[in-house]
BAFI-3210 file (N, C-alpha, C; in Angstrom, 3 decimals, decimal comma, padded with zeros to 6 digits):
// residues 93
n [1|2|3|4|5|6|7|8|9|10|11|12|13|14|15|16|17|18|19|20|21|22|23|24|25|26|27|28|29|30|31|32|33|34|35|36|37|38|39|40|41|42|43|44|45|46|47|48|49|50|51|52|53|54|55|56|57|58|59|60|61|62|63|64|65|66|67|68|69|70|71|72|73|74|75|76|77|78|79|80|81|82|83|84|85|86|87|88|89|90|91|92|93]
n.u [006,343|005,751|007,376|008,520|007,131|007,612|009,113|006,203|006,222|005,421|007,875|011,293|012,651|014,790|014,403|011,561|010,551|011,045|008,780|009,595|010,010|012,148|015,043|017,727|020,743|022,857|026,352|029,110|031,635|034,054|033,392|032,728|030,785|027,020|023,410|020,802|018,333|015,034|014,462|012,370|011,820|013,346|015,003|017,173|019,005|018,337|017,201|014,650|014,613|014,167|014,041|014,463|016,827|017,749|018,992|021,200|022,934|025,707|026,570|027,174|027,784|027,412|025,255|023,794|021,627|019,820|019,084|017,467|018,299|020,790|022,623|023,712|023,474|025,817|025,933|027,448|026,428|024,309|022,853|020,235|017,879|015,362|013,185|011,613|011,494|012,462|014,959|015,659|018,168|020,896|022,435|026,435|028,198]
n.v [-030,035|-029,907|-028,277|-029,957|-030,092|-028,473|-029,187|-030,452|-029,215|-026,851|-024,792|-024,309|-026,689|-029,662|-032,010|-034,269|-033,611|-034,799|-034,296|-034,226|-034,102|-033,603|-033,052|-031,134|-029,967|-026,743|-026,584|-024,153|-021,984|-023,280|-025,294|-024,202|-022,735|-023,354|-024,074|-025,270|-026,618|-027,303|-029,710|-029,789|-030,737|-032,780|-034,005|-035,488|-033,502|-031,285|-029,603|-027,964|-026,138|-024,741|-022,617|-020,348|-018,419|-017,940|-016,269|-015,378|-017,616|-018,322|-018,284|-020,627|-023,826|-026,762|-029,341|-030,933|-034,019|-035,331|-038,971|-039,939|-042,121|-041,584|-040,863|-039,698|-037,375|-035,652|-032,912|-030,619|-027,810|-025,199|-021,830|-021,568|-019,884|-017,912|-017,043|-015,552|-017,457|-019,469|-021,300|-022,700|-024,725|-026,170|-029,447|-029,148|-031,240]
n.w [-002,014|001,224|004,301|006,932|009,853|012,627|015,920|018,654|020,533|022,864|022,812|021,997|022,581|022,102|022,442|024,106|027,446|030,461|033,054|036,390|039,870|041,854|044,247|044,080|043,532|042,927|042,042|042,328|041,904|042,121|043,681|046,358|046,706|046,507|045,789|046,152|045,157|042,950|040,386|038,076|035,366|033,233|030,025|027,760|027,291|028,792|031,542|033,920|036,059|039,793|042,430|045,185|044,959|042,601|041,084|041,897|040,488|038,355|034,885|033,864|035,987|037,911|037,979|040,531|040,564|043,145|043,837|045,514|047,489|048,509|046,760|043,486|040,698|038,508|036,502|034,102|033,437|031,542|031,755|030,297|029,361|031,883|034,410|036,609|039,167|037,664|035,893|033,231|031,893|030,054|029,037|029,251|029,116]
ca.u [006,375|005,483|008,671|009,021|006,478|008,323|008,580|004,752|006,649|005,576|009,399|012,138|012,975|014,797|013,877|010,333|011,415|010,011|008,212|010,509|010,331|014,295|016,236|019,121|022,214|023,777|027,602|029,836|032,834|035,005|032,357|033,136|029,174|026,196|022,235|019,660|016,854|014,150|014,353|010,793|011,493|014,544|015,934|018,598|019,930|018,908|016,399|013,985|015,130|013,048|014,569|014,277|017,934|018,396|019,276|022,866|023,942|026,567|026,155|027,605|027,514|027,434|024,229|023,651|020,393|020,074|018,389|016,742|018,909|021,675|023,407|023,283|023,925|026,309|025,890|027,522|025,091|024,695|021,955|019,427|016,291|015,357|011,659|011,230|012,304|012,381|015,650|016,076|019,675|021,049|023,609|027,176|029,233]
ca.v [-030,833|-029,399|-028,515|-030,532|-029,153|-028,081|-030,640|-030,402|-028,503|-025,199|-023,769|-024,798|-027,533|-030,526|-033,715|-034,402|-033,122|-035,348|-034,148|-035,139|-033,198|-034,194|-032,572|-031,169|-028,417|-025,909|-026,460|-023,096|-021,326|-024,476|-026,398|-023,446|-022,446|-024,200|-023,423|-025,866|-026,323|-028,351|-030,537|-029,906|-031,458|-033,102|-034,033|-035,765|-032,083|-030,446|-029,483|-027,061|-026,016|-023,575|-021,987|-018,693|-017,293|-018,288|-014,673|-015,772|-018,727|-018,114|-018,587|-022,314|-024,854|-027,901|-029,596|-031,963|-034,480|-036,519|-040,184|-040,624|-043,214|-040,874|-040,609|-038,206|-038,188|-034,467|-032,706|-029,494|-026,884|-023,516|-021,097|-020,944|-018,788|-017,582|-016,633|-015,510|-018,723|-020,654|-021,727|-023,419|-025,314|-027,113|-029,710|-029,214|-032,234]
ca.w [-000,810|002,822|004,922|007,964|010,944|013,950|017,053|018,791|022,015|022,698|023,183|021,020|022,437|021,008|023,127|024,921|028,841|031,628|034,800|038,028|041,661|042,767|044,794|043,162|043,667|041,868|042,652|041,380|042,240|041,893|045,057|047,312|046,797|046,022|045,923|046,840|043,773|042,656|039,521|037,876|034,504|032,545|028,844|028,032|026,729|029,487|032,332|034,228|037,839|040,534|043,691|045,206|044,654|040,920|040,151|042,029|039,715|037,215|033,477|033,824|036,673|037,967|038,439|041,286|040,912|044,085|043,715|046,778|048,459|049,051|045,538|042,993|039,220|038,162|034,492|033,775|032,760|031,618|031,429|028,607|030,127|033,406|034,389|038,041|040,081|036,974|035,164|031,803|031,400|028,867|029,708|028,552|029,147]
c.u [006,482|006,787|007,897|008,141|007,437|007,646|006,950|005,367|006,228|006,320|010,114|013,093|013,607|014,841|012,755|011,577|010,072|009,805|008,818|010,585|011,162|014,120|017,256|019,793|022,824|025,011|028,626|030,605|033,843|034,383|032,512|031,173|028,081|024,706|021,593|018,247|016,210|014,224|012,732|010,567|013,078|014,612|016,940|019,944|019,520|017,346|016,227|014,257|014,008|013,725|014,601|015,722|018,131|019,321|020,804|023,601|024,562|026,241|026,338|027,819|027,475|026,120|024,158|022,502|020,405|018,887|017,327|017,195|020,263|023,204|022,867|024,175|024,608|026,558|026,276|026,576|025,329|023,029|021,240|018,561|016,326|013,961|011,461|011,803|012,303|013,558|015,575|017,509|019,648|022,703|024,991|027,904|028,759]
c.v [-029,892|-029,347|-029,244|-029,735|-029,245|-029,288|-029,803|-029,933|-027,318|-024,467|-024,610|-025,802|-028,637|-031,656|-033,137|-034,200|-034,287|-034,810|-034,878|-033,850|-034,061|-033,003|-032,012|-029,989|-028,166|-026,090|-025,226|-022,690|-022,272|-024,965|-025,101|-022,594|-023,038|-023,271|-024,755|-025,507|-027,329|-028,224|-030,332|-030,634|-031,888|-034,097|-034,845|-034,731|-031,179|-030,184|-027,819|-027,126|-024,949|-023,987|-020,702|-017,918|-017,763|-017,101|-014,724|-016,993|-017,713|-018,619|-020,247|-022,656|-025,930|-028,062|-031,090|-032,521|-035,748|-037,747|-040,381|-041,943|-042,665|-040,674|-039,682|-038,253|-036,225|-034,310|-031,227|-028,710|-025,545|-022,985|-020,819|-019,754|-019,016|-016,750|-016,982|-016,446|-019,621|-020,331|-022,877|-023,621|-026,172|-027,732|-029,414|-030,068|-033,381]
c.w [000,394|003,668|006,068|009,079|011,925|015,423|017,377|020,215|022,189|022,855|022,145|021,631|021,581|021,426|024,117|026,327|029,636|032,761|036,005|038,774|042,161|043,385|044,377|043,780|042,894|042,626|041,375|042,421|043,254|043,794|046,600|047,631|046,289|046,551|045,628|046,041|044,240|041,207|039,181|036,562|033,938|031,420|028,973|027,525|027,846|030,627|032,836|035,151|038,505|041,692|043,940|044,745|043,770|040,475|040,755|041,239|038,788|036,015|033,648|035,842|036,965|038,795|038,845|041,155|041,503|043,521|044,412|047,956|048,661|047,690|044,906|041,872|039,045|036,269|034,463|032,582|032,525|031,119|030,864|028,596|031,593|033,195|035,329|038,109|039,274|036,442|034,118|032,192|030,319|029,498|028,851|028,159|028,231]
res [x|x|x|x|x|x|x|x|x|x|x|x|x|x|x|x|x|x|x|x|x|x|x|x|x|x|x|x|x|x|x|x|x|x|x|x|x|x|x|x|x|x|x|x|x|x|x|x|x|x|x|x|x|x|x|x|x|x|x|x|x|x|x|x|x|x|x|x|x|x|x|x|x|x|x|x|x|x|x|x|x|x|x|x|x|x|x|x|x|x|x|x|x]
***
């Protein structure tokens, strides 16, 4: 019998990620600093971010993704990959 093929993702993923351009913020060093992303895809394990200073987040985080009507949903995150202005997270909470 055939093992089990690997999901149909090209990364090792382990949930389909959806395509969303949010808004979002990195909040670190207990809300005393934050960084100003874009949301390019998200999981319910974890999402793709892009901003020019990535190379200043900390391993873990708090990730802000605004609504559009002036709310905003928070998921502690931490670091998976990094590629130029791209971040990988995975949520922790």
């Amino acid at each position: 019998m055939p093992s089990p093929s690997p999901p149909p993702f090209a990364d090792k993923r382990y949930a389909f990620r959806a395509r969303r351009l949010r808004q979002a913020r990195c909040v670190f060093n207990n809300g005393a600093s934050t960084l100003d992303v874009t949301l390019r895809d998200i999981s319910p394990s974890g999402a793709r971010i892009a901003g020019d200073a990535l190379i200043a987040l900390p391993p873990s985080f708090e990730l802000r993704i605004y609504d559009g009507v002036g709310g905003f949903s928070a998921r502690k995150a931490r670091i998976v990959w990094s590629k130029g202005a791209t971040v990988g997270v995975e949520f922790v909470d």
